[in-house]
N, C-alpha and C positions, 0 to 999 in steps of 0.2 A: 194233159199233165195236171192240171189244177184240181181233178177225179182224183188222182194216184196221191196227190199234195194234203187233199184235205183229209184222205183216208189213213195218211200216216198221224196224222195232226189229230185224228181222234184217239182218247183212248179205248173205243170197244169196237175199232176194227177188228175182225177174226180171220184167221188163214182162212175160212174158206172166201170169205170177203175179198181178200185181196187177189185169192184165183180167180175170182168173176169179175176182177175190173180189168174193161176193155184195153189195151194196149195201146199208145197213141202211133200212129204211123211215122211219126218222125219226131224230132227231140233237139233244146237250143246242146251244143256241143263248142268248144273249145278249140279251132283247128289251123293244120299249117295246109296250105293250099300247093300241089306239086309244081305248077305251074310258077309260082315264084321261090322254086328252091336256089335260082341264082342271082334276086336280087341283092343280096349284100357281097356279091363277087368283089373282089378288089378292096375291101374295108375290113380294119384291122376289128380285131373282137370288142373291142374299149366302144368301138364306134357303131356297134350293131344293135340295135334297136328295136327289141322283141315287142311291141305296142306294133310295128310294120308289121308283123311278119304273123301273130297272132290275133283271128278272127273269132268273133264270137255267129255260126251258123246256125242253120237249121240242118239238120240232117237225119238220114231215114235208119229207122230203128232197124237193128239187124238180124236177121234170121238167127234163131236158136238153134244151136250145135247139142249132142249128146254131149254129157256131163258138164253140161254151160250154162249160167244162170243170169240173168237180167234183173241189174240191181238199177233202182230207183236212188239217186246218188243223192242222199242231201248236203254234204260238204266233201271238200278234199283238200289237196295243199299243192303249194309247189315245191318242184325239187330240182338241184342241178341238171337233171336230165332233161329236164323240158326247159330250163337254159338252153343247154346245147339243141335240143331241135330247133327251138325257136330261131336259132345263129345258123343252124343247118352248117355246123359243124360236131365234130370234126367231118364229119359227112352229113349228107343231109339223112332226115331218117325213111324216107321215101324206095332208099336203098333197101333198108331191113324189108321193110313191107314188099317190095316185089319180088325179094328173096323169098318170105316168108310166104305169099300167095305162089308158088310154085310148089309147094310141099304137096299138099292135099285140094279138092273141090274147094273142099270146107275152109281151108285157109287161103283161099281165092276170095273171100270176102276179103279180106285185110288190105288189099291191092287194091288202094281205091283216090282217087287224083287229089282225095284231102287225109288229111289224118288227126283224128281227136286222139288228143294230146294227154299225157295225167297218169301217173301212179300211185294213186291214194284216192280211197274214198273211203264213208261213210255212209250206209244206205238202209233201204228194204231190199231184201228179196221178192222180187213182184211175180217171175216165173221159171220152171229150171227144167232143162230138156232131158231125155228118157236117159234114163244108169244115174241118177242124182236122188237120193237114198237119204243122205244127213241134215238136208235142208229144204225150206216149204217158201211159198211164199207168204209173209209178213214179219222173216226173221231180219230181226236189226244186225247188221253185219258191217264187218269192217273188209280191206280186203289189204291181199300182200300181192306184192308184185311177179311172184313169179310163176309164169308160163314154159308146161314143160307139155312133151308128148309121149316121152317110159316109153319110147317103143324099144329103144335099146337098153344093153344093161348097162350100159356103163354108168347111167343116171341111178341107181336102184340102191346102192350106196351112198351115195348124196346125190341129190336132185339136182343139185347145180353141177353137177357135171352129166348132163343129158346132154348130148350134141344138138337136141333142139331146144336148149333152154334159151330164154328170151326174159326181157322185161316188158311187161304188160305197159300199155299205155307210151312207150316208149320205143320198142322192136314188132311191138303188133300196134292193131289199131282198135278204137272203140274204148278209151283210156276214161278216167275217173274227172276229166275236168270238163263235165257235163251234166244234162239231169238224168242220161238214163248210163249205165255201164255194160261191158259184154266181158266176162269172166268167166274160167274156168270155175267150177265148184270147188277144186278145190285149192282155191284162193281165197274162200272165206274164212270170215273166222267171227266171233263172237263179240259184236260191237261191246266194250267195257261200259258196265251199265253207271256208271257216276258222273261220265263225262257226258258234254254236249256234242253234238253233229261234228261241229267243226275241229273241237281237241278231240273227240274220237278218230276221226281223219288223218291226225295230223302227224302222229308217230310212226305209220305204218313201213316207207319205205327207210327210214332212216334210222329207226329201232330197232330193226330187223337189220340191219346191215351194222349197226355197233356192235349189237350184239351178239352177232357169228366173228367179225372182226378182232372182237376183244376175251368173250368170256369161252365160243363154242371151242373144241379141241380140232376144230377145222381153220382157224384163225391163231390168237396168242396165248387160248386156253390160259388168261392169269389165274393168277391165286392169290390169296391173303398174304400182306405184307410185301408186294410188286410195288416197284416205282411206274408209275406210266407216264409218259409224258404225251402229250394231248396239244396237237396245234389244232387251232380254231376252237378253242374249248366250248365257247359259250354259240358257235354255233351248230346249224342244221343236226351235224353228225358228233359234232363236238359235243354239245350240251349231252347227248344218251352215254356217249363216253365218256364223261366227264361221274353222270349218275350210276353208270356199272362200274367203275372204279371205288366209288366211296360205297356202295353199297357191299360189293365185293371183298371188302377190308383193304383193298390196294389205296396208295397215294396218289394221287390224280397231278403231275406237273401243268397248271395249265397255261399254255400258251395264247397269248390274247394281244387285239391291238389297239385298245381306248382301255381309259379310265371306267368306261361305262358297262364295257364287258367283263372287265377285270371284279365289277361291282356283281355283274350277275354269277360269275362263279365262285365268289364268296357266298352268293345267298345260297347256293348249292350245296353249299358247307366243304369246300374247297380251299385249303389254308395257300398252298405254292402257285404260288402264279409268276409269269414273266410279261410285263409287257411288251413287247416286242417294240412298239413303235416308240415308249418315253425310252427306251433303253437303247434304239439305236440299233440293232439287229441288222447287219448286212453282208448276206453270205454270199455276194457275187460282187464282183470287183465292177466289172462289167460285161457285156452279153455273152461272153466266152469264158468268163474265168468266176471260179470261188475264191473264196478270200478264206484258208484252211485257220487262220486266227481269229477269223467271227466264228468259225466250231467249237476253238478253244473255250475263247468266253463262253458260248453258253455252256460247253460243259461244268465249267466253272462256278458258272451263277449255278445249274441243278445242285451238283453238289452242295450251293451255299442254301437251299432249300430243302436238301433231304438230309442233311447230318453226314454229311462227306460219300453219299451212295451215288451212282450214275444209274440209271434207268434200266429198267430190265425189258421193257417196251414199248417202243415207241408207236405213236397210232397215227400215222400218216394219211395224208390225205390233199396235201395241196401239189405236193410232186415234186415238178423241176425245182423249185425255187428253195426247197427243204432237203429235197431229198439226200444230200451230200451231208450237209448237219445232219441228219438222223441217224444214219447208217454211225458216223464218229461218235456222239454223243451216247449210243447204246453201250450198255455191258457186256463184258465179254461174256459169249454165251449167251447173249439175248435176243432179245426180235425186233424186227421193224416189218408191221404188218402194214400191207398196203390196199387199197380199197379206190382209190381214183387220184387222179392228176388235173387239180382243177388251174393251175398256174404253169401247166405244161406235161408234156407227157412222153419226152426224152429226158430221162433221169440221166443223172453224173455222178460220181459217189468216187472214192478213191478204196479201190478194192484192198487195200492192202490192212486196211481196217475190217475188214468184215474176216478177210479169209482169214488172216493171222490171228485172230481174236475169236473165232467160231460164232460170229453172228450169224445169223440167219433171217432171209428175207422173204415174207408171206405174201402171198398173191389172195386177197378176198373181194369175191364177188355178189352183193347180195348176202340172199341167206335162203337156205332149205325149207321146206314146210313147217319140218320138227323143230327149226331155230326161230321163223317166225312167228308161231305158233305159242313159243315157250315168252317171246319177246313181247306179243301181246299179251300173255297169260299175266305178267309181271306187275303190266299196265294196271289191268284188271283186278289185281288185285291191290293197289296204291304204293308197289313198290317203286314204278319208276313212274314218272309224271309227265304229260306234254311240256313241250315248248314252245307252245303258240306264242306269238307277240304280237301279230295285226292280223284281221282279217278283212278279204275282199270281196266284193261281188264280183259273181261271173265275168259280167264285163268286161272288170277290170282287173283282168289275167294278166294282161298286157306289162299293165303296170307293177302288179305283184312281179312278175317274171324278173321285170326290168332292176324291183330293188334286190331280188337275188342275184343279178346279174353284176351290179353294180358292191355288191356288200352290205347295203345300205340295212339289212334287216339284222333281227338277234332272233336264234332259234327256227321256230319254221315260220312260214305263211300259210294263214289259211284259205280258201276263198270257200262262200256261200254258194251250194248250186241251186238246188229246188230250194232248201231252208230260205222261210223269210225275213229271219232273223239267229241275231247269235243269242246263245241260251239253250237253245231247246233239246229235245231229247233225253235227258236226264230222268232216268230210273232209281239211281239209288242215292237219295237224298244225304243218308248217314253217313255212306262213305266217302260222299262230295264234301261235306262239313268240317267232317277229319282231316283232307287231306287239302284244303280249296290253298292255305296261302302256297304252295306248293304248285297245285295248278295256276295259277293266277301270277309265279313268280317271274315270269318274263314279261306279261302285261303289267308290271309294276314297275320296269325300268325306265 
């Protein structure tokens, strides 16, 4: 690795350079071990403790597949999803994988008694197997998370509805939170050359998922002059929807629970904020019941932030605990698109609101090629900016894990894999200068 390390680190490596360096036989990786997928049996989520459950291995590099590339990972992030394996809930992921090694030979690699873990990276291309046409070894690449097989058609209209669509690093195995990656080709995509390792890393699954969720016409398709209202503004998925709303001409509501986050979507240039926590926000009475006058209020409070307008979509994402506010709080005629249930995932809603007002509720998954694709493109070009706010070594996944587990973070996590430091990687110095307080705005909270 220290070969593959120093040859990125120079600048007059050349593709053919990077095809002549030897491949290491094995690689440190990031993993969950099958064999304790029922230690946290009996313990509530609050109580589970992904530093257990997340090991830092050695593990052996994997056979290259047609149309499959082997990226040299220098950073990546964490994301909810490697929570949830970490918890090996709501199932362990050990599940996906022995489904998914049943498919094909070739996907009998992924059925393997550990699983590296990650969906984001930052890398080299180091080698790419036969039908791999767009890409060489020593391209700087970012990668998006979705694994698909087109052998049907139902996927050829949108990719995300392939009956064998998967998330990389998450429903397969050989994920980004290590130093080498096993990716489809095409899952790359063109590392944005302004940014370092680590913020190049760092938008990838949660960019790509705001922005099929919010802007693609497969999600809330907004437009200029939308209200959105946004819980968890300032974070993971929050903060990009927070930035496709104002960039978009929409009004961003953004829902926040500190003084501190309420601070960082100001700096996003976001004037409507609620804070939920000084304000007292409580939409369940207790475990059984909502409380239909904590929906009042906040409708109430939007309108006292938009000039008397109710929201024309809502961007959900925590679940149970929201879910019944959102659906009431929307416009008649509006959306509430939904994208995961991280506070529960038996929704409650009182339908009399939805049908009788002609709301509508979206189911988003991810995002397409062509949507992550256009979501990095944005990047790249200084329209939308990372999130980063701390980043970790390898090592200490564990821990990174644990403060997304806990909320303890703002925006994403990054952690370092091969990179030995933060900084590096940066090719375009000009449009780093133009846009740096921007980058740099969540490391500044």
């Amino acid at each position: 690795m220290k070969e593959i390390l120093d040859a990125i680190l120079s600048s007059d490596t050349t593709a053919a350079d990077f095809a002549a360096l030897p491949l290491p036989e094995s690689y440190r990786a990031v993993t969950l071990h099958r064999d304790e997928e029922e230690m946290f049996d009996g313990l509530d989520s609050r109580e589970k403790d992904p530093r257990k459950s997340l090991h830092v291995d050695e593990v052996a590099v994997p056979e290259l597949g047609p149309g499959e590339a082997l990226v040299a990972v220098m950073a990546s992030a964490v994301n909810y999803n490697t929570v949830w394996s970490s918890l090996f809930e709501p199932v362990s992921t050990f599940a996906f994988l022995r489904r998914y090694g049943q498919l094909s030979p070739l996907a009998a690699r992924h059925d393997l008694p550990y699983h590296v873990v990650g969906s984001d990276l930052a890398g080299v291309v180091l080698r790419t197997g036969p039908g791999v046409n767009a890409w060489k070894p020593g391209d700087e690449v970012v990668a998006h998370c979705l694994s698909v097989e087109l052998e049907s058609a139902d996927g050829h209209n949108d990719t995300m509805l392939d009956p064998e669509q998967r998330i990389w690093g998450f429903e397969t195995n050989f994920g980004g939170l290590a130093e080498v990656a096993l990716v489809k080709s095409n899952q790359l995509m063109p590392k944005p050359a302004h940014l370092s390792w680590e913020e190049a890393a760092s938008p990838g699954l949660v960019n790509s998922t705001a922005y099929r969720q919010l802007v693609s016409r497969n999600g809330a398709g907004m437009k200029q002059g939308d209200n959105v209202l946004i819980w968890g503004a300032s974070g993971g998925l929050g903060s990009y929807a927070t930035q496709y709303a104002l960039a978009g001409g929409a009004t961003p509501v953004c829902v926040v629970s500190s003084d501190q986050k309420a601070a960082i979507c100001r700096a996003m240039g976001a004037e409507a904020i609620i804070d939920r926590s000084a304000e007292d926000f409580r939409f369940w009475k207790d475990e059984h019941h909502q409380d239909p006058r904590e929906w009042k209020r906040l409708g109430a409070r939007i309108r006292e932030l938009t000039g008397g307008e109710d929201v024309d979509i809502v961007f959900e994402h925590p679940g149970r605990e929201t879910f019944g506010a959102s659906v009431y709080v929307t416009r008649k005629g509006g959306t509430i698109v939904t994208c995961a249930s991280t506070s529960g995932y038996m929704h409650q809603y009182d339908n009399r609101y939805l049908w009788m007002s002609l709301k509508r509720i979206v189911g988003s998954h991810f995002a397409n090629y062509r949507e992550a694709w256009e979501a990095n493109r944005l990047v790249a070009k200084g329209r939308i900016h990372p999130t980063l706010s701390r980043v970790y070594r390898l090592e200490e996944t564990g821990q990174a894990t644990l403060d997304v587990h806990r909320n303890l973070h703002q925006g994403k996590v990054g952690v370092l894999c091969l990179a030995p430091q933060e900084g590096l990687g940066v090719r375009d110095t000009a449009l780093r200068e133009k846009h740096l307080p921007a980058i740099n705005r969540f490391r500044n909270v």
